[in-house]
N, C-alpha and C positions, 0 to 999 in steps of 0.2 A: 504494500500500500504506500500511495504516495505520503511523503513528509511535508506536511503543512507549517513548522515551526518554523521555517527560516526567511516566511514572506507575512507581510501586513493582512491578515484574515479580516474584517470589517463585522464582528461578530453581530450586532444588531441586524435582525433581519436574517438569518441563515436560518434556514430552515431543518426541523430536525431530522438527524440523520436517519433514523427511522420513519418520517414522514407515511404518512398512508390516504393520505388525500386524491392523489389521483391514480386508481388501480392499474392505467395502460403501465404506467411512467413505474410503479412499484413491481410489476411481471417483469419489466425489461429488469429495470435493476437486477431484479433475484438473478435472472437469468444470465446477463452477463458477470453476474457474482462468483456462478458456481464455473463460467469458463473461464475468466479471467478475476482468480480469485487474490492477486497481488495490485490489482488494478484499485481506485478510490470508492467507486461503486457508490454515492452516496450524493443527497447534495450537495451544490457546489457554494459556497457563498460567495459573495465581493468580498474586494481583496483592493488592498492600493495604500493611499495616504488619506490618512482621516481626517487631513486638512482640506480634500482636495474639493476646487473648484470647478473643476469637467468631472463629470461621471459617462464612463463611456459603454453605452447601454447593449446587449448583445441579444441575441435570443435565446437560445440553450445552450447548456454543453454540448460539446460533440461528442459522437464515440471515440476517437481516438485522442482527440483535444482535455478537455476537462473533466469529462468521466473518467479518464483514465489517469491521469495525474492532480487530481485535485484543485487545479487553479485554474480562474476563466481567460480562454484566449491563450493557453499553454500546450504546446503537445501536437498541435498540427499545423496546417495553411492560413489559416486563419490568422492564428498566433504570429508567425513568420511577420505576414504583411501588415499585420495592427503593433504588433513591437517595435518593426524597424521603424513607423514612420513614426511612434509615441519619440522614439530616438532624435530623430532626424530635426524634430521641434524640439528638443532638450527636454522632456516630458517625464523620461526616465535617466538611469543612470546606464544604459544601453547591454547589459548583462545578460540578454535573453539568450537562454540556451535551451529552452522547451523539456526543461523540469523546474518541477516547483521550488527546487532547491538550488538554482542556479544565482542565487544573491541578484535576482534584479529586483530594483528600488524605482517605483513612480514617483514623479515629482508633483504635485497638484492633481492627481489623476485617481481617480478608483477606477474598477472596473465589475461591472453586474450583467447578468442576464434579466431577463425577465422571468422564465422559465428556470430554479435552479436542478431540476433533472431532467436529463435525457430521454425524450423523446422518439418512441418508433420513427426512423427514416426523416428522423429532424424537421419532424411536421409536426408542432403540438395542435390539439384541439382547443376551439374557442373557450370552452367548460376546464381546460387545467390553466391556459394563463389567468383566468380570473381567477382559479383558488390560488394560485402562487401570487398575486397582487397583491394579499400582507403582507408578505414577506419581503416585496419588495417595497409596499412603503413604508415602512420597518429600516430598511437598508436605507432609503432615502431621509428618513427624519434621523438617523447617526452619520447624516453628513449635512451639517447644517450651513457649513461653507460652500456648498455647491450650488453655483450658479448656472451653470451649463450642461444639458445632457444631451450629450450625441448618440441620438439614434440610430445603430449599422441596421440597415434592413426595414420593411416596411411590415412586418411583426413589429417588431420593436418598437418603432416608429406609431403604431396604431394602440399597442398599449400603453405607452405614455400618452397621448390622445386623450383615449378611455379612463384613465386614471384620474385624470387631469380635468374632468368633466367636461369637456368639448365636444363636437361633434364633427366626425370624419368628413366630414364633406366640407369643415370649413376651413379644417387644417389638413391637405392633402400632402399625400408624399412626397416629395421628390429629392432628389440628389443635390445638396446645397440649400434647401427651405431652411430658414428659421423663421421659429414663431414664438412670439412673449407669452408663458403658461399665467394660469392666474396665479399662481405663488409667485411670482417674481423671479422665479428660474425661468430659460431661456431653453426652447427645443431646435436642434441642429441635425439634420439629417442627413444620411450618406448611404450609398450604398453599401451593403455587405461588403466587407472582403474577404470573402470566400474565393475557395479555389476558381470556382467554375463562372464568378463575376470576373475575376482577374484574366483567366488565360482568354476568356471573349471580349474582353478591354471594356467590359458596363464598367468597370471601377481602373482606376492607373493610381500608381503612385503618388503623379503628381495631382491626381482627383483628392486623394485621400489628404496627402499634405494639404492642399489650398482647404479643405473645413475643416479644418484641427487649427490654421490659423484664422480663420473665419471665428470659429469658436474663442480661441484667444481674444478679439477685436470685441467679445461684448464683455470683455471682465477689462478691458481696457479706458 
């Protein structure tokens, strides 16, 4: 099992490790428990700087990403292209080696899903993001300094929305949107980077870099 001790966990808002709220998300678990019984198996909490002003919003763990190492945005493709560019804007201390134990440090940044377990074929249903919505406003009221939440994905994207008492139609998705929440936090949206956005160019590096400094410009 992955070692949680050497990175910033976000405890408020993590959901328990035995959670049983949504039965698909609790069959998978068991299931890849008894295959890959060294793997973290469990939810995943936020993780980052408790001071941080972006929170950088995800949809679920992956299977080989944060299911399996315990940290969100560790472990796969995803991780690779949301580290390097957290880097590339001085975000982090650039130490990403895709375990949890790799000593990387976020500077002003946490990082959450909405979903914290892993969902069959990384489609959750509308009925488990809503039960995981405590936990993630939980996670957001232990980061009181956060002014910015970037959205990867239009999951993501729609559950802050939803949260947020808005209505989809009048904060729609796109690649670069921000919109003023009623709390006073700020939504920033991008696309996923995910493998299969990246190798088809809907997301580039330099997409990704221009709203991470886009994002910077409202706490400026």
């Amino acid at each position: 099992m992955s070692d949680t001790s050497s990175f910033s966990v976000l405890p408020k808002g993590a959901a328990p490790a035995n959670c049983r709220r949504c039965p698909r998300l609790v069959a998978l678990r068991r299931e890849t428990r008894k295959e890959h019984p060294d793997w973290w198996n469990r939810p995943v909490p936020a993780w980052g700087d408790p001071d941080a002003w972006l929170v950088v919003v995800g949809l679920a763990p992956g299977m080989q990403g944060a299911h399996r190492t315990g940290r969100a945005f560790t472990g796969d493709a995803s991780g690779i292209v949301l580290h390097a560019a957290l880097a590339r804007q001085g975000l982090s201390n650039g130490l990403y080696d895709a375990r949890a134990d790799d000593g990387l440090v976020l500077h002003g940044v946490a990082i959450a899903n909405v979903i914290q377990c892993l969902p069959p074929q990384n489609k959750p249903l509308g009925a488990e993001v809503a039960k995981c919505s405590r936990y993630f406003a939980k996670t957001l009221n232990g980061l009181p300094k956060a002014k910015v939440l970037l959205a990867l994905g239009s999951v993501a994207h729609k559950a802050l929305v939803r949260d947020a008492g808005l209505l989809q139609k009048d904060v729609p998705f796109a690649h670069g949107a921000q919109y003023p929440l009623p709390d006073g936090r700020w939504l920033v949206s991008s696309y996923h980077c995910s493998r299969y956005n990246m190798n088809t160019g809907r997301l580039t590096e330099g997409m990704l870099d221009d709203v991470l400094r886009q994002a910077q410009t409202l706490i400026a």
